[in-house]
VOGU-3710 file (C-alpha; in Angstrom, 3 decimals, decimal comma):
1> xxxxxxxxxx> 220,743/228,934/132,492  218,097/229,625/130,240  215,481/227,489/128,242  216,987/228,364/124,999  219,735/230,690/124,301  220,939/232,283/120,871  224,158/234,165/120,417  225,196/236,119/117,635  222,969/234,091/114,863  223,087/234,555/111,454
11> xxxxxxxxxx> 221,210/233,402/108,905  220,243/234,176/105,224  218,780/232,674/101,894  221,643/231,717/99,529  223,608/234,935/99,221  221,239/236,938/101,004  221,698/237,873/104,440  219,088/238,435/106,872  219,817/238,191/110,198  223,220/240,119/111,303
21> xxxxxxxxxx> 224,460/238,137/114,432  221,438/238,293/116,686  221,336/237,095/120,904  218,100/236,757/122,420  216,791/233,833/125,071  213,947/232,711/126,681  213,305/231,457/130,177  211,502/228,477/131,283  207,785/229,239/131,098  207,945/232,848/129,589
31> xxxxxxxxxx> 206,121/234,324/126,934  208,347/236,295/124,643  207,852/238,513/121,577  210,202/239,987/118,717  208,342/243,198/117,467  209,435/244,796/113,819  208,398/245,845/110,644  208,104/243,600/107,363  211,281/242,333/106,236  212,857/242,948/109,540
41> xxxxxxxxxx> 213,798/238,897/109,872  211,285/237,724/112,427  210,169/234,494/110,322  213,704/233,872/109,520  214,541/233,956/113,793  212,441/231,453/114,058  213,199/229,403/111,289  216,907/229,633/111,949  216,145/228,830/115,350  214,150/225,221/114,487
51> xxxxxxxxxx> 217,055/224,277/111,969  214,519/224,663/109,276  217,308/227,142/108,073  221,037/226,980/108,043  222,531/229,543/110,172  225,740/230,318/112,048  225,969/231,029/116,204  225,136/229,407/118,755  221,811/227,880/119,511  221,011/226,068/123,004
61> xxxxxxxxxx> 218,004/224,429/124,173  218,313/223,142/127,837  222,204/224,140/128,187  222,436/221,353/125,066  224,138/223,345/121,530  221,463/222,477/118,770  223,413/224,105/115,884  223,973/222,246/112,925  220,544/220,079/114,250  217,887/218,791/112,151
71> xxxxxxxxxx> 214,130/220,088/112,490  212,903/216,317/113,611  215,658/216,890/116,246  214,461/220,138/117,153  210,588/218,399/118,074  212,413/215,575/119,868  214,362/218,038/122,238  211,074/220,056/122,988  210,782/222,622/120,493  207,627/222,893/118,034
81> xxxxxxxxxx> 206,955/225,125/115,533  204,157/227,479/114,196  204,906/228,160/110,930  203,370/232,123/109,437  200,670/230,132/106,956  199,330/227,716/109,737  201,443/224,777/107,482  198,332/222,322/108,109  198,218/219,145/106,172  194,985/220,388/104,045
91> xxxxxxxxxx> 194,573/217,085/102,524  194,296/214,938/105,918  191,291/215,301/108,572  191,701/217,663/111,780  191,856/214,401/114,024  195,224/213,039/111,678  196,762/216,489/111,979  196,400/216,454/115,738  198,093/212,632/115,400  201,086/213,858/113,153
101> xxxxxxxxxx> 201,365/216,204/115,425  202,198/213,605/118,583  204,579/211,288/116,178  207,584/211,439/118,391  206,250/210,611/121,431  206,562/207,002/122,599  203,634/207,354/126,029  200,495/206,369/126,371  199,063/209,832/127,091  198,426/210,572/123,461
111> xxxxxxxxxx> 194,598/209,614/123,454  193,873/211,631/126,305  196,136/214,867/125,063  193,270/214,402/121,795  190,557/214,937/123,956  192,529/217,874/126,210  192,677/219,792/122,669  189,737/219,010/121,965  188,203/220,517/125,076  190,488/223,923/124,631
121> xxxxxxxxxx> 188,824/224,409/120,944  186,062/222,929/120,505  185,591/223,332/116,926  188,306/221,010/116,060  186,217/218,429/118,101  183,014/219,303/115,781  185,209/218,889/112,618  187,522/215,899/113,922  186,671/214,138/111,100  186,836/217,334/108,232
131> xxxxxxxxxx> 189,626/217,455/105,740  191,880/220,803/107,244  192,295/222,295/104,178  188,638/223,007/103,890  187,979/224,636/107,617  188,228/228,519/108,025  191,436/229,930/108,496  190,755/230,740/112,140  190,208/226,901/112,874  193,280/225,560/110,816
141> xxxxxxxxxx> 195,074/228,131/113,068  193,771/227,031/116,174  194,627/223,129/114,422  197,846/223,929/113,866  198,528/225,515/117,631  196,842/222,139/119,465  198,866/220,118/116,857  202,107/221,563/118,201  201,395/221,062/121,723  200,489/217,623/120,905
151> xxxxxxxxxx> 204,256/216,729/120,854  204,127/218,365/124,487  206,878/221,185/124,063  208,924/222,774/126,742  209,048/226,118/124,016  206,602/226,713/121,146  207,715/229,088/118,449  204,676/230,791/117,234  205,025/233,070/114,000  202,222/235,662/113,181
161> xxxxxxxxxx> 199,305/233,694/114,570  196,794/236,874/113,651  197,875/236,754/109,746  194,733/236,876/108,124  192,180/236,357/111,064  189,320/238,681/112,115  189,824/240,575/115,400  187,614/238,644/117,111  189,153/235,470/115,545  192,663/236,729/116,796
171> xxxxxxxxxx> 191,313/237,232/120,187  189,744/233,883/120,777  193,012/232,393/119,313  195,396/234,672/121,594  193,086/233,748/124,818  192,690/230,367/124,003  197,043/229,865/123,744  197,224/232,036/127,093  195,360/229,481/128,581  197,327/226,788/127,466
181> xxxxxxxxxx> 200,452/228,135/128,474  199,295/229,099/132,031  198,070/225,460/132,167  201,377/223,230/130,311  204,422/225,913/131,438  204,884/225,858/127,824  207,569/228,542/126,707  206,480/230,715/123,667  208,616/232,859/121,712  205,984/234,763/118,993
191> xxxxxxxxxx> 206,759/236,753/116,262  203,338/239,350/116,000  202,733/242,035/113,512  199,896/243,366/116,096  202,071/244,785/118,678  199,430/245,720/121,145  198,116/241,974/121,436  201,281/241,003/121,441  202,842/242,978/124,281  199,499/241,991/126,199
201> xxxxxxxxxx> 200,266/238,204/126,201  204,159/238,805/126,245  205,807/239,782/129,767  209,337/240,385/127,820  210,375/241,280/124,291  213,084/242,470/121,351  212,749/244,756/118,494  214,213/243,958/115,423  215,411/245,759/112,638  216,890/244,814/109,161
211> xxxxxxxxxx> 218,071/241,560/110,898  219,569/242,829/113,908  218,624/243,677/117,790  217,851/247,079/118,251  215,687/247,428/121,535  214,684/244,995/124,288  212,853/245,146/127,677  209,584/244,024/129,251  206,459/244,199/127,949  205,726/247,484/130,047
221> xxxxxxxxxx> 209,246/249,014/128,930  208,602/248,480/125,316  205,100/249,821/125,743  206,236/252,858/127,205  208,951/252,996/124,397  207,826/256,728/122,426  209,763/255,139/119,365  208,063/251,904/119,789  204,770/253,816/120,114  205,234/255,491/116,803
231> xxxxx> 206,368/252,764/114,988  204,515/249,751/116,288  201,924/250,647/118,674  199,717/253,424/116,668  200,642/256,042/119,008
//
């Protein structure tokens, strides 16, 4: 049984379809990515996918059906989610983002978890007590990643983390979540216009296309995809 597991999912915005009966999953502790152009419906996967969208199929998390859930649902069962836009609270400090971020949990871990994420990026230490929405948007990336594994999630869905970073920014961010996920176990299925970085820190992936599966393998397989090449990888 896998960690989560969608069949045939669809899902649009009012009478507009987007996603054409999809089935993907994700194992316990893998890395997976959904490669495709703009428009293809990777945002709307994941949004479907953390009930922040109505959709129709089948959605488990766990071997438990989540469909017709709610999104606070969704971060109580061990899913949390990275919106494209980072979706920080620009008006509260770094330190009450990272708090939001732990709301459903009922231990008393949360203090030390603070500090953990404070260790992995640093910055958000140095600027604890900055207002987010006035921090670069490399660090309210890296705010909004620690913020989501403050609820400690079995799977993180992670959409389009290098939107608007610098390469070097991207990198640090990409290494930096790596880490993280070597360290928790965490699942993490990302949705990456930069295929290359993508298939690095991925060991599986599907390629989607005007809202349906088209293509799916490991990271090595897609790679060595000639039509993936062309259309994704610059080559």
């Amino acid at each position: 049984m896998s960690l989560l597991e969608v069949t045939d999912l669809s899902a649009g915005y009012g009478m507009v379809p987007v996603l054409r009966g999809i089935s993907l999953h994700v194992e316990a502790g893998e890395a997976v990515v959904v490669l495709g152009a703009n428009g293809a419906g990777k945002t709307t996967t994941l949004r479907a996918i953390s009930a922040m969208l109505a959709s129709t199929g089948t959605i488990r998390f766990d071997g438990v059906g989540m469909q017709r859930s709610s999104p606070d649902r969704m971060v109580r069962a061990g899913i949390s989610h990275v919106p494209q836009g980072r979706g920080t609270i620009v008006d509260l400090t770094v330190e009450e983002n990272l708090m939001i971020g732990a709301y459903v949990r009922t231990d008393d871990e949360v203090e030390s978890d603070l500090a953990r994420w404070f260790g992995v990026f640093p910055r958000l230490e140095e600027r604890r007590n900055q207002v987010a929405g006035s921090m670069s948007g490399g660090e309210q990336q890296m705010l909004a990643i620690a913020r989501a594994f403050m609820s400690r999630p079995r799977l993180i869905l992670l959409d389009e983390p290098s939107l608007g970073l610098a390469p070097l920014v991207t990198r640090e961010v990409f290494d930096r979540v790596a880490e993280s996920v070597t360290e928790t176990g965490t699942a993490v299925l990302l949705v990456e216009q930069n295929a290359n970085l993508a298939l690095d820190f991925a060991t599986r992936g599907y390629v989607l296309e005007s809202g349906s599966i088209v293509g799916e393998g490991s990271a090595d397989e897609l790679r060595g995809d000639e039509s993936i090449r062309r259309a994704y990888l610059g080559g």
